[in-house]
N, C-alpha and C positions, 0 to 999 in steps of 0.2 A: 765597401763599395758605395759610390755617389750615389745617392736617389736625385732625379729629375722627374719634376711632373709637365705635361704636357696637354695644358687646359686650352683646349681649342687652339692647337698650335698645329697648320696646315701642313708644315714641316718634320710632324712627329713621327718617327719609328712606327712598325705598325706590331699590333698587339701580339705578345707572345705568351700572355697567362689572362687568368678571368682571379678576379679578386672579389670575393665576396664580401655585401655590404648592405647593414638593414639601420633604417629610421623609424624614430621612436619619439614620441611625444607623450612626457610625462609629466600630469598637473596633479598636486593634492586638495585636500578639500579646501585649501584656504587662497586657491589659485594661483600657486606658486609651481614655478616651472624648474623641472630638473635639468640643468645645461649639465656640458660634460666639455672639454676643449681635448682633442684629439693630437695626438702629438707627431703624429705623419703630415697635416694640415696649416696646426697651432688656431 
């Protein structure tokens, strides 16, 4: 099945589930940040 996302689209279907979703901000002592690239998004 297709995935479409619908970012501030006035047109969009209206919601049929709740997706759960937590942000993280991780630095180490040398001030370097952990990224991660999410493959639902890219």
């Amino acid at each position: 099945m297709a995935r479409r996302d619908y970012y501030h689209d006035p047109n969009a279907p209206a919601a049929n589930s709740i997706a759960v979703a937590v942000s993280a901000f991780i630095q180490d002592e040398h001030d370097r940040i952990l990224m991660i690239r999410r493959t639902d998004n890219d």
